[in-house]
C-alpha positions in Angstrom: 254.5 -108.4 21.3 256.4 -110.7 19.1 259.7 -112.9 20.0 262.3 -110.8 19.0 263.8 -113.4 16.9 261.2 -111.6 14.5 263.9 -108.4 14.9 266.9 -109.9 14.8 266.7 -111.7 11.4 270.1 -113.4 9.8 269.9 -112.8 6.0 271.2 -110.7 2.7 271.6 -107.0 2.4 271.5 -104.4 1.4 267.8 -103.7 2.3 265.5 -105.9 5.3 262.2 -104.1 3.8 263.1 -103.6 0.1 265.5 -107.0 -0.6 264.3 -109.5 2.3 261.1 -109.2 2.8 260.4 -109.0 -1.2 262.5 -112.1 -1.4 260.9 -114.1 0.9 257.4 -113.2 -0.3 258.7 -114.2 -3.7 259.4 -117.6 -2.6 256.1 -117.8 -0.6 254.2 -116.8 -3.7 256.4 -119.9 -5.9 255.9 -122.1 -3.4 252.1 -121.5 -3.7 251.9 -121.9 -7.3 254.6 -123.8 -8.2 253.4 -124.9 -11.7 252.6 -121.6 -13.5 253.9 -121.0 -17.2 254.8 -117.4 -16.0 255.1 -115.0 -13.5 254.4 -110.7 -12.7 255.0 -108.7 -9.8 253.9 -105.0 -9.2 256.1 -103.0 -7.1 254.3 -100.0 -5.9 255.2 -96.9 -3.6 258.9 -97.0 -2.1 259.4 -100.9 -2.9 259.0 -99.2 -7.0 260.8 -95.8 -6.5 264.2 -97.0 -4.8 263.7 -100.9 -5.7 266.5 -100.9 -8.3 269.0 -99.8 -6.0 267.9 -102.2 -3.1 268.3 -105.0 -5.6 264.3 -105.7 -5.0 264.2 -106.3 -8.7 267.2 -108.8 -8.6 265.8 -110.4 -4.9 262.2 -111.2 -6.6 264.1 -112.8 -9.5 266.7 -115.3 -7.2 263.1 -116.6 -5.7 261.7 -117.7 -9.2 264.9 -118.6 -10.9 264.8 -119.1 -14.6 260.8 -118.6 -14.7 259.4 -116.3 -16.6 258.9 -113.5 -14.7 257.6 -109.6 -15.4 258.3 -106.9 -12.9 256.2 -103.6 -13.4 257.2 -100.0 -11.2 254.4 -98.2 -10.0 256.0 -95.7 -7.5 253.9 -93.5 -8.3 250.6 -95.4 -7.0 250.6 -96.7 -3.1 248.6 -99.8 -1.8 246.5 -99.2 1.4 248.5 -100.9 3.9 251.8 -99.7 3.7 253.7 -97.6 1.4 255.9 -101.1 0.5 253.4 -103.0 -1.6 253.5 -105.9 -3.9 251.2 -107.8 -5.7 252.3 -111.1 -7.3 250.3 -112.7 -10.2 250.8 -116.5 -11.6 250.2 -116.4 -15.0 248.7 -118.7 -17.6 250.2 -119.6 -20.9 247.7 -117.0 -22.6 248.1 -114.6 -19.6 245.1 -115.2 -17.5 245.4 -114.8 -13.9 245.4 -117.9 -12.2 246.1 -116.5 -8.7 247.2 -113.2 -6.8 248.6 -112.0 -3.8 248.4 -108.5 -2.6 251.5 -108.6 0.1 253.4 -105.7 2.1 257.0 -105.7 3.4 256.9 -103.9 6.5 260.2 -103.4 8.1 262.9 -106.0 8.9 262.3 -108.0 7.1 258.3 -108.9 7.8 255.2 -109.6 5.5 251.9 -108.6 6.0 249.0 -109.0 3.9 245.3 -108.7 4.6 244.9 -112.2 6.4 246.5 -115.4 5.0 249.8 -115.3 6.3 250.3 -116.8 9.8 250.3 -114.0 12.6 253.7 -114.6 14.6 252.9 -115.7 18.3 252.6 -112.9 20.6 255.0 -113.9 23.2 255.3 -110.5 25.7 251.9 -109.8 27.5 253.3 -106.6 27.9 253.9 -103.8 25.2 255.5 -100.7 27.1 258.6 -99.9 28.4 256.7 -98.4 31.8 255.1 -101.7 32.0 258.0 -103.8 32.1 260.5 -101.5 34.4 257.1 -102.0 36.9 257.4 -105.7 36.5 260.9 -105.6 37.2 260.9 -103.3 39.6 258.8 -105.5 41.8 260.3 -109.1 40.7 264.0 -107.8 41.1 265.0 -108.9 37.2 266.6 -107.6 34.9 265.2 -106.7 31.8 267.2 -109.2 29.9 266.1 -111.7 32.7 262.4 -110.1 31.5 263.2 -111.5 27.9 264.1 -115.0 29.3 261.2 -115.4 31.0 258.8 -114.6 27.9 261.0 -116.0 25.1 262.1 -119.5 27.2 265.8 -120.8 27.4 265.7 -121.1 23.9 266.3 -117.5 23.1 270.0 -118.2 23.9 270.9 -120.4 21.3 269.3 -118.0 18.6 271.6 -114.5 20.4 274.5 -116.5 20.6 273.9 -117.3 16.2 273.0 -113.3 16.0 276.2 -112.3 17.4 278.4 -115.3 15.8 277.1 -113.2 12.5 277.2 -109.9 13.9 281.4 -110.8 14.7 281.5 -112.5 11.1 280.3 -109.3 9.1 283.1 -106.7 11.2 286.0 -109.3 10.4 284.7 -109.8 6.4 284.5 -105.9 6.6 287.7 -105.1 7.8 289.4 -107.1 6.2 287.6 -105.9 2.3 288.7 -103.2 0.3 287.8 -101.6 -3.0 284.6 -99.7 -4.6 281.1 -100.2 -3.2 278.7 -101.9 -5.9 276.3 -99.3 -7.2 277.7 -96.4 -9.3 278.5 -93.9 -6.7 282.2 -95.2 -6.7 282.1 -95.1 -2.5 285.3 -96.9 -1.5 284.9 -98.9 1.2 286.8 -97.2 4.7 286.3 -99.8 7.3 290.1 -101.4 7.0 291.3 -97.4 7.0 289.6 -96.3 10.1 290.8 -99.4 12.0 294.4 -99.4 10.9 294.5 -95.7 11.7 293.0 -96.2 15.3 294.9 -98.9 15.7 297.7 -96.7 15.6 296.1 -93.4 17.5 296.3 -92.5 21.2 293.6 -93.5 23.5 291.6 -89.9 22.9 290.9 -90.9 19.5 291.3 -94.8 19.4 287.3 -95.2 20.7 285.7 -93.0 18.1 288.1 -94.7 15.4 287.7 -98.2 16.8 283.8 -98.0 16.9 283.2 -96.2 13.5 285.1 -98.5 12.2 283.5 -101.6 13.2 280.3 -100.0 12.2 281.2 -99.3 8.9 282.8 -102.9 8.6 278.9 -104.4 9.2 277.6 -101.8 6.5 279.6 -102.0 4.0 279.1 -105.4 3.9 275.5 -105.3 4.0 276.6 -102.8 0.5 277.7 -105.3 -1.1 275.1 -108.2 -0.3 276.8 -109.3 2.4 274.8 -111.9 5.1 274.1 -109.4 8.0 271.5 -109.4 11.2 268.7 -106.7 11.1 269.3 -104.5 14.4 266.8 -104.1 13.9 267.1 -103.4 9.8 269.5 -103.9 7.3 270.0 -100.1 6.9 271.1 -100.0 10.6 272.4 -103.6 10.7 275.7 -101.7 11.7 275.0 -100.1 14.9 274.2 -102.4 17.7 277.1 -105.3 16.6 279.7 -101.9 16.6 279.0 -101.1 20.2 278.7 -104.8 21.3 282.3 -105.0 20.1 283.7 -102.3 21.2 282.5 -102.7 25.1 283.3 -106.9 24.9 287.2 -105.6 23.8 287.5 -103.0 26.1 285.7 -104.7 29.3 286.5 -108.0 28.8 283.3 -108.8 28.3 282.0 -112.6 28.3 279.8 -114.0 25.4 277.1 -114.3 28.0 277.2 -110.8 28.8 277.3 -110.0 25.4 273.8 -111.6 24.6 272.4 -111.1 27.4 273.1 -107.2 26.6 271.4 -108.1 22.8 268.8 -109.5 24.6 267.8 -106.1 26.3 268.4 -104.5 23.2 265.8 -106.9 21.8 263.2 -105.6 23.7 263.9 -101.9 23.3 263.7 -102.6 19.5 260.4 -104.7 19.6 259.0 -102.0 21.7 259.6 -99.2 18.7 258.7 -101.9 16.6 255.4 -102.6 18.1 254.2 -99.1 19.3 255.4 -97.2 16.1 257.6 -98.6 13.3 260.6 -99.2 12.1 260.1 -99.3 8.3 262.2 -96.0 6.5 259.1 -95.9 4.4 256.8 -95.7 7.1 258.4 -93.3 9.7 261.9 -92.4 8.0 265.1 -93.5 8.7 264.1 -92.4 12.6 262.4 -95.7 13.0 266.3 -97.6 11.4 268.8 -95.5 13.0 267.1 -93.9 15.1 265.5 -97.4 17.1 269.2 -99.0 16.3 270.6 -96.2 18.1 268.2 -96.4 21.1 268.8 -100.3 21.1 272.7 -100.0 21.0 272.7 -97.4 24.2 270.6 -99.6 26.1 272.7 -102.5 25.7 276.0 -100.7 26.5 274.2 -98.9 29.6 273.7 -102.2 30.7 277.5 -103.6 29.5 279.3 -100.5 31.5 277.2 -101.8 35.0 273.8 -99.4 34.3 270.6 -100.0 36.3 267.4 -101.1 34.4 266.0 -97.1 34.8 269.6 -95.4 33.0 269.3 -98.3 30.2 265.3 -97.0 29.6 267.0 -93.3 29.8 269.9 -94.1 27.5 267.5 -96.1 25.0 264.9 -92.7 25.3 267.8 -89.9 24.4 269.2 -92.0 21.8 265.7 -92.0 20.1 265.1 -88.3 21.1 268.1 -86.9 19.4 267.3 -88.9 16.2 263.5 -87.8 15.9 262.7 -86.6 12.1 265.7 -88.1 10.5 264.7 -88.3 7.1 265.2 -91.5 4.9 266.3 -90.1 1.6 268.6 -92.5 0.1 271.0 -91.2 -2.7 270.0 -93.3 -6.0 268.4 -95.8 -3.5 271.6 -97.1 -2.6 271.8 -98.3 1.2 275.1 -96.4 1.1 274.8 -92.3 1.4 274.3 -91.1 4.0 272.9 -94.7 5.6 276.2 -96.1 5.7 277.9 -92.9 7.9 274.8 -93.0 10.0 275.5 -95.8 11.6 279.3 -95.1 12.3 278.1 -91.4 14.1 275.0 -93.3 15.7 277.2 -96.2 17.5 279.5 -93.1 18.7 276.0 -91.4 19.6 274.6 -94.4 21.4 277.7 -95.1 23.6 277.7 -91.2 24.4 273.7 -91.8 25.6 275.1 -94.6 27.8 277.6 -92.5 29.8 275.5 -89.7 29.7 272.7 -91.9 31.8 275.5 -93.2 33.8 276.0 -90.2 35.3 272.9 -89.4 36.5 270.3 -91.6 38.4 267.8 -92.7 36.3 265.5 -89.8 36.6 264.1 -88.0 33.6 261.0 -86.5 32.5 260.3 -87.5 29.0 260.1 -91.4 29.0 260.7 -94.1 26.0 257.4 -94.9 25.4 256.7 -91.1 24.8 259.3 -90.7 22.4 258.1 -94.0 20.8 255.1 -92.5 20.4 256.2 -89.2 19.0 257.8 -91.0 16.0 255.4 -92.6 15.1 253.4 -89.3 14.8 256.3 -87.9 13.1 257.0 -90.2 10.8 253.6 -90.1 9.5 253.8 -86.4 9.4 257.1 -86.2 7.1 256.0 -85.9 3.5 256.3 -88.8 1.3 259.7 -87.9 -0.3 261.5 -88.1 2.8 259.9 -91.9 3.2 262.6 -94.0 1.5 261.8 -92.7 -2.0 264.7 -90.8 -2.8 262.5 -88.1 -4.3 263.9 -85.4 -1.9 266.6 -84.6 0.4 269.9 -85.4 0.2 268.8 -87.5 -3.3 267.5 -84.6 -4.9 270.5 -82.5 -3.9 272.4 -85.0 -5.7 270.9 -85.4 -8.4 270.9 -81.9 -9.0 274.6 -81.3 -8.6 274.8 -84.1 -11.1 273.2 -82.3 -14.0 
């Protein structure tokens, strides 16, 4: 597997697959062909059906500035590699091709195209969750200890920038109010929720508290904010909500913080590796769902949990999120992705006590639900695949008539 600095990615909302990674394969392809007269790019599959709301249209352009540029939809045609394809042309003055790039942004913010890009170094020799409790089980480490060891000392200095943005996003996001950019006149809630838990009893201060910082970290990725991809922009909101939460409550350290980020690295990479977590590849079970899993793993671990309840908590937080469906209303990273990560943080810190109270044991294991994802992600049909052709889309789209 790869160094999960490939997961936890520092950049602009509001989508990792559908405004990073087509910005950054825009300014590959420049870079390449820096002197062409003028520029196209075909968007195809979801990158073409919900682009306009993701801003990939607007993402594309930033890369090639005041260059002539065309952008052509094609949603309705897919390229073989993944339903998120691109294929950039440098033009001539009459309109010739003078060079192409088929490319496909994957999930989180990654590229991958049939062979020229550079293949990120495979830093973990191991690539299941069963694996690696076996390996700790015999060295004594911890699984963030685990992460150390593959990634090097230098993984620190790169957690401790993740969660410096992660705080960054809850305070701009508190602190904002007003209309969501897009249309759907959502006002943002963040500043409501905390000022109203701020002022509850303890019963309803932690659900408050929580959603609130979650929907702080969304709504900022909404509105183009700069976010981290835990492990994508449309679940950005998740993991830095529980992180914050526990360090308030415990008392946390920094240390303990990413060392808790660290371990929810590895859950993520896992899904990552072993299955997906693209919304157009497996549904917003591979965003939520994974961000979910991640989140209860690291506040298993925050609240005192053994490496076996962390692997439990990460495994019901996916479980109970299998088949969510990624049907974006108007393409907009706002309904329902923006609530779904205030109710997943509450969901992944109820996985955490849940494994608390037991021992460990359980039957169905992470890498099984992992697995049965990825099978069901390839079994939804394509309109519940990020291309807001069904769902809770259609259902608005229909009331709207």
């Amino acid at each position: 597997m790869e160094s999960i600095t490939e997961l936890f990615r520092i950049g602009i909302g509001p989508s990792s697959s559908h405004t990073m990674g087509p910005r950054r394969a825009a300014e590959l392809f420049r870079a390449q062909n820096p002197d062409a007269p003028a520029y196209q790019v075909s968007l195809y599959g979801s990158l073409a059906a919900t682009g306009r709301g993701h801003l990939t249209d607007a993402a594309i352009r930033s890369a090639f500035g005041a260059e002539p540029l065309e952008v052509l939809w094609k949603p309705e045609k897919e390229l073989p590699m993944h339903p998120n394809g691109m294929r950039f042309k440098a033009l001539s003055a009459s309109g010739r091709t003078l060079a192409n790039w088929e490319v496909y942004s994957v999930g989180g913010g990654a590229l991958r195209d049939a062979g020229s890009l550079p293949i990120p170094a495979q830093v973990y020799t191991l690539s299941s969750m069963r694996e690696i409790l076996s390996s700790c089980n015999q060295s004594g480490q911890a699984l963030w200890e685990y992460v150390e060891q593959c990634e090097g000392p230098q993984i620190w200095e790169h957690l401790g920038l993740v969660w410096q943005v992660m705080r960054a996003a809850i305070q701009r996001g508190m602190r904002a109010e007003g209309v969501l950019p897009g249309g759907l006149g959502l006002a943002r809630r963040s500043w409501s929720f905390y000022r109203k838990a701020s002022l509850s009893g303890p019963l309803l201060q932690r659900a408050g508290l929580i959603s609130a910082y979650a929907l702080a970290v969304s709504e900022e990725n909404a509105c183009g904010g700069e976010i981290v991809t835990a492990p994508t922009c449309g679940s950005c909101g998740i993991v830095p909500s529980v992180l914050k939460y526990l360090q308030d409550i415990l008392s946390c350290s920094d240390d303990a913080v990413l060392r808790a980020i660290a371990t929810a690295g590895l859950i993520g990479n896992l899904a990552k590796h072993n299955a997906s977590i693209s919304g157009a590849e497996v549904g917003c079970q591979g965003e939520v769902g994974v961000a979910c899993a991640m989140a209860a793993g690291a506040a298993t671990q925050l609240l005192g949990g053994t490496s076996r309840q962390i692997e439990y908590a990460a495994e019901m937080a996916l479980e109970h999120n299998l088949g969510l469906t990624c049907d974006p209303v108007a393409g907009l990273v706002q309904i329902p992705c923006i609530e779904r990560n205030a109710f997943a943080a509450a969901q992944a810190i109820a996985s955490a006590d849940y494994a608390l109270f037991t021992d460990g044991g359980h039957r169905i294991s992470y890498d099984e639900v992992v697995s049965v994802m990825r099978e069901t992600g390839h079994a939804l049909p394509s309109l519940y695949r990020e291309t807001s052709t069904g769902g809770l889309a259609a259902a608005f789209r229909r009331r709207k008539k």
